[in-house]
N, C-alpha and C positions, 0 to 999 in steps of 0.2 A: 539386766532388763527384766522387769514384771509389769503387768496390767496397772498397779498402784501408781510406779513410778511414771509411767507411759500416759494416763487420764490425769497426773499431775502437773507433768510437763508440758499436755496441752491447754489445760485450764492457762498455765505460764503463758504459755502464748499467744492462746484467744485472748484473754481478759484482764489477767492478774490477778484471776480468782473473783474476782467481783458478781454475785449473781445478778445484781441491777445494770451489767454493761446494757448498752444497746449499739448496735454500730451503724453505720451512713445504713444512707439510701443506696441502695443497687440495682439500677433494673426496674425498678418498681418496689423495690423488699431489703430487707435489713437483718441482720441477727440480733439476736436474744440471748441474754444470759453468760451465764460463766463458761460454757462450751460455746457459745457463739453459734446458736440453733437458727437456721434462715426461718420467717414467719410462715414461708411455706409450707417449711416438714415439720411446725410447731403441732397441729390440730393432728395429723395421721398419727406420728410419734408417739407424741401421751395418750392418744388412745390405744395403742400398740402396748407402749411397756409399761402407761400409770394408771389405765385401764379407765382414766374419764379422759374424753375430748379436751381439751383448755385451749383458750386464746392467745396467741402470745403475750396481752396483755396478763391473763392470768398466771401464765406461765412465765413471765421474770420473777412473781413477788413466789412465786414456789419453787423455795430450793428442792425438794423431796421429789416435785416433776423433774426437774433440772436433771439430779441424779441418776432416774431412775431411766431418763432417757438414753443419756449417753453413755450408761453402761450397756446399754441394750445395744442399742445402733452400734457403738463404739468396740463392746467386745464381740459384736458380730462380725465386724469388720476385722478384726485381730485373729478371729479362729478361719476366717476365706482368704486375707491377705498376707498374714504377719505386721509388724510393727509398722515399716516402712509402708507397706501397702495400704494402712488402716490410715496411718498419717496424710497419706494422699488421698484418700477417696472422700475422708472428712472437711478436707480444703476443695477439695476440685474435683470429687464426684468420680476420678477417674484413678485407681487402685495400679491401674500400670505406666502410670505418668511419675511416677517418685524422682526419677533421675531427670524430668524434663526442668530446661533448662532459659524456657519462653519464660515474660514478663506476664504478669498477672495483673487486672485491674485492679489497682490500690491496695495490691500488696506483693510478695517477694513473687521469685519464682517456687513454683510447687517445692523443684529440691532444696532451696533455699530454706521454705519451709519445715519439709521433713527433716531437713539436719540439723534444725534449730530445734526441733521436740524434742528428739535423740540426744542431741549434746545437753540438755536443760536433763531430761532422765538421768543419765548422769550422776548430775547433782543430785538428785533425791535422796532422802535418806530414812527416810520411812517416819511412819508416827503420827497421831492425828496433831499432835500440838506445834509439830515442826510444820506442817502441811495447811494448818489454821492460821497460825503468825506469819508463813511466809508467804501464802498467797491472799492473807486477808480474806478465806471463805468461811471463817466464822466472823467476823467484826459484822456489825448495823448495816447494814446494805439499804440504800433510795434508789429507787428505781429512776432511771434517767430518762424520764418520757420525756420529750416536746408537747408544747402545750397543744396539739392537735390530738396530741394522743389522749393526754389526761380529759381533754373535754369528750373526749368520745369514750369515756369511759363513763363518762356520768350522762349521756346521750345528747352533749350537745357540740357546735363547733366553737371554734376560737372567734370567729368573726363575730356570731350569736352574742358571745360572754362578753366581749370590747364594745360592742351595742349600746349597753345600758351598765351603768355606775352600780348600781345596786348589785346585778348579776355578776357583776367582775368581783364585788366584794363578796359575793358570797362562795365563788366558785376557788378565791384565793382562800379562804378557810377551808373550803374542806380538801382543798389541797395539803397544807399543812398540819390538817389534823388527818388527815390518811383516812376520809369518810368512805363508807358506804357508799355506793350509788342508791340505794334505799332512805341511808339520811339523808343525802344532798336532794332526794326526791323530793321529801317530806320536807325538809326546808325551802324548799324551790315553791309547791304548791301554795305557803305559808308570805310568799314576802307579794307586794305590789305589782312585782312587773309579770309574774302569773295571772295574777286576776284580770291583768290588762291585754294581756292578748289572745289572739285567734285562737278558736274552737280547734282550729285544726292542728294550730304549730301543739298545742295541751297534748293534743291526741297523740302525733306525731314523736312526744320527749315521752310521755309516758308508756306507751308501747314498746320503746325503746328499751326502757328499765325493764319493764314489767315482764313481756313478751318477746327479749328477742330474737325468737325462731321465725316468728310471724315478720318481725320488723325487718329481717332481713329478707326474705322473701320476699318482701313487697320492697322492699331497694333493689334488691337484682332484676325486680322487672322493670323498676323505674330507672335502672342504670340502661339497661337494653332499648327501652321505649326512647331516652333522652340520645343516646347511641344514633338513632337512627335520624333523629332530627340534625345530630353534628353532620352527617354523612350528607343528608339532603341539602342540607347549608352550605356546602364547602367546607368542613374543618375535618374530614374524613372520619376514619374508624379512631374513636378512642375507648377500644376496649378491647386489650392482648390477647390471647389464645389464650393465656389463664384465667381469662378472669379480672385480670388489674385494671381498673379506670383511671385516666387521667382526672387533675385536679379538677380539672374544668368539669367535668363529665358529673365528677362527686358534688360538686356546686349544681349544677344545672338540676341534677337529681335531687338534690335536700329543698333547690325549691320550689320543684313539683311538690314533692313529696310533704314538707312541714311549711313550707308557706301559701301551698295550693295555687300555686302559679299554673295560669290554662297553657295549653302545650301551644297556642299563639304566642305567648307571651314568651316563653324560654326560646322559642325558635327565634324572635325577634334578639334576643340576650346572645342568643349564639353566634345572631349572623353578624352581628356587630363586633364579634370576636376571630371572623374571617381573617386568614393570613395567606399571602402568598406562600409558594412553595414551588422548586424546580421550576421557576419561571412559571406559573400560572396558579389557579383556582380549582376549586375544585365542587360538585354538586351545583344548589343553585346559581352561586356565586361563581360558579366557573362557565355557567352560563351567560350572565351578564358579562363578565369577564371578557367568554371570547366574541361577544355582538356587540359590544363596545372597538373593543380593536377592530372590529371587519369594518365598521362604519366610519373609524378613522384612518383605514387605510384606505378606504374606496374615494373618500373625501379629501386625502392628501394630508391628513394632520399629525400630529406627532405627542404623544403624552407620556407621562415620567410612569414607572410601575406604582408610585402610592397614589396617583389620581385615579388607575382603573382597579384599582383596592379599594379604596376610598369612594368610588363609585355603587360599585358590586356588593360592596355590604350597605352600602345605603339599599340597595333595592331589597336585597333579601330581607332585611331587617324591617324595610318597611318604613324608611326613613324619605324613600326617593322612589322615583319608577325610571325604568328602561327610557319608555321614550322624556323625558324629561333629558336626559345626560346625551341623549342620540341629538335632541334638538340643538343643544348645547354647541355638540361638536359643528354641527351644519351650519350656525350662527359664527363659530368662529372663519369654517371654509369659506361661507359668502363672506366675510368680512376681510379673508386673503384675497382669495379670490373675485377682486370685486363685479370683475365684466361677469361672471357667471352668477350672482346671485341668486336673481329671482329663481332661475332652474333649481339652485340647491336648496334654495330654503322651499320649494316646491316639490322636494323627493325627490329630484333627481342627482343620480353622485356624478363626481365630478371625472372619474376614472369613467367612466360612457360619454363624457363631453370630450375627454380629452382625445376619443378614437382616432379621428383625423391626422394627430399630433403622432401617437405612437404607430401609425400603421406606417406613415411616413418616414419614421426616424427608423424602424427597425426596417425597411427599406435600405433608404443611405447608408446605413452602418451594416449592413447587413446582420442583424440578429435578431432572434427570435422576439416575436410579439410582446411574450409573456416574460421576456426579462425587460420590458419597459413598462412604467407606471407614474405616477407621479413624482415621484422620486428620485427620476433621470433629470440631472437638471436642464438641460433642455426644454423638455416640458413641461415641467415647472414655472422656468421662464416663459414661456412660450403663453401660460395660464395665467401666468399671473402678473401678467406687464398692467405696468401703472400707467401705460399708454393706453389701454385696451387690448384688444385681442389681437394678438400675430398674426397679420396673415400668411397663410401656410407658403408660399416665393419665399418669403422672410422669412420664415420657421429653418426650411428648406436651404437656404443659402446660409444661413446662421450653423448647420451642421457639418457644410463642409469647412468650415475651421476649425473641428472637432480634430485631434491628430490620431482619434481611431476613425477618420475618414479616410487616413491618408494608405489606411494597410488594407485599405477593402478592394476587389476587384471592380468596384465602379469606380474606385481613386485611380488605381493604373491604366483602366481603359479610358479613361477619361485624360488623363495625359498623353496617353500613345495617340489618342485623337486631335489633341493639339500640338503634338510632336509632327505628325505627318501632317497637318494645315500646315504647317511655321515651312518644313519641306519642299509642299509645293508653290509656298508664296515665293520662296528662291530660286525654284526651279529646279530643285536637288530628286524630287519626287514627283511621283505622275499617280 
């Protein structure tokens, strides 16, 4: 075993030598390259051992980053850990896990790993030419971006480029011819669908090339500002502890930001984009949320979870308002409920009509007040007879047929009292 044969046998492993791999999404992030570099530790790295910053984008199309990295990290790891330890810490960050023997997210276990380097080392057999043919790290290498990637390289998005005929054909040339973001700039100012739009989106793509120290700073605060409008909406925090925005979050912020969308107008975008979750809502939308349900439980009604979704982002969004969906429901209880109308459609809920009904019932049956509602069907019935209104004799005698009448102590005293009548009608009792 040597360092040669060991940074050979894991290129084997990550890539197959390939410096244009790129691999899944994980988490929010991906690796890079022929070592398999997460996008995370791309930017500290190469300015640690290539002595400039790079982007992960910069850094697939550069083998000489690529190298210079992983010998750095790689043989740091080799002189703290040794072979085995170096091989773990470079998968899984943890140098004393080698022998562990746990399942890994979308790939082997750690040891599984480490004994696959080791046995691959091995085989090594030294030489640049054996090490270029068999792992294919000299051949042409294309970087394997997704087309969100390559448009963010020339500062625009995918959805942007699929927009317009003209910018799709222009953005698939300088894909295949490996442009510039300077030529694709310069050609981009030069065609029709530049001249045709907004001052701001111009501002916004050329900034982007030109400037972007300034471009991104001014998206971190428009990630953070659109942040706060998800959270006030209902759609909570979408922005990690590191830093990572959801997709949503990167959309709602490009169009602040290049198509000068008023932060009314993105809060509207968002809230239309409300989702349940853990059985409720959340922000404004879990506000409506929960004074829709109080109004339909106090009024006896019953709704599926995508009508008070369906509601709740209407209101946030600005599609609908509160009391429009409150009236809603109260048109449907008077329309159950017919003898109680006028009350209901007059603000009065139907759980304060029914008092009579439950003060009664948890009486007979003996239980608490507050586990009776409209819901018990009893009172239900009792609301909603197509006779009109029960009166309470009848409400009342309708309950002792209930057979949780029969286990209450006003069931047994109540028999012991017709027990000793029937007694002294015979004469057996005095």
């Amino acid at each position: 075993m040597n360092f040669e044969a060991f940074l050979w046998a894991l290129t084997q492993q990550e890539s197959g030598g390939n410096y244009g791999a790129v691999g899944v999404w994980v988490k929010g992030d991906r690796a890079y390259g022929r070592y398999q570099v997460m996008g995370a530790n791309v930017g500290p790295w190469t300015a640690q051992y290539y002595g400039k910053r790079l982007t992960p984008q910069q850094f697939l199309t550069n083998r000489a980053a690529q190298d210079a990295v992983v010998r750095g990290v790689l043989g740091g790891y080799v002189k703290q850990y040794g072979y085995r330890g170096a091989a773990s810490a470079w998968y899984s960050g943890k140098p004393g896990n080698h022998m562990s023997t746990a399942p890994q997210t979308g790939g082997p276990s750690i040891k599984e790993y480490v004994d696959s380097v080791l046995d691959r080392a091995a085989t090594y057999k030294g030489g640049a030419s054996y090490s270029g043919a068999a792992s294919g790290g000299t051949a042409p290498v294309t970087p394997k971006l997704d087309r969100d990637e390559l448009a963010a390289q020339y500062g625009l998005s995918s959805a942007l480029i699929n927009s317009s005929g003209e910018l799709k054909k222009l953005f698939e040339q300088a894909v295949s011819g490996s442009w510039t973001a300077a030529k694709f700039q310069a050609s981009l100012k030069n065609s029709k669908w530049w001249k045709t739009q907004s001052d701001t989106l111009r501002k916004y793509i050329t900034l982007r090339v030109t400037d972007p120290a300034t471009w991104k700073q001014q998206r971190t605060a428009a990630l953070v500002a659109m942040n706060q409008l998800a959270v006030q909406v209902g759609l909570g925090n979408q922005l990690s502890k590191t830093g990572t925005a959801s997709k949503l979050l990167i959309s709602a912020a490009y169009y602040s930001q290049a198509l000068g969308w008023s932060q009314e107008r993105v809060k509207n975008w968002l809230g239309a984009r409300v989702g349940v979750s853990d059985g409720g809502m959340q922000g404004e939308a879990g506000d409506a949320w929960d004074k829709l349900h109080e109004v339909a439980y106090l009024n006896g009604m019953v709704y599926s979870s995508a009508w008070y979704k369906n509601a709740a982002t209407a209101v946030v969004s600005g599609r609908g308002t509160l009391s429009t969906y409150e009236d809603q429901i109260r048109r449907a209880a008077a329309a159950h409920y017919s003898a109680y109308s006028q009350q209901v459609l007059a603000g009065m809920n139907l759980l304060d009509l029914a008092a009579p009904y439950i003060k009664s019932a948890a009486s007979i049956l003996e239980m608490p007040e507050t586990d009776m509602d409209l819901f018990n069907p009893h009172v239900r019935r009792a609301m909603g007879s197509p006779r009109g209104v029960t009166p309470l004799w009848q409400f009342e005698n309708d309950l002792r047929s209930d057979p949780l009448w029969k286990k209450t102590n006003n069931a047994r005293e109540s028999m012991m009292t017709v027990a000793r009548q029937v007694a002294k009608d015979f004469g057996l009792a005095y």
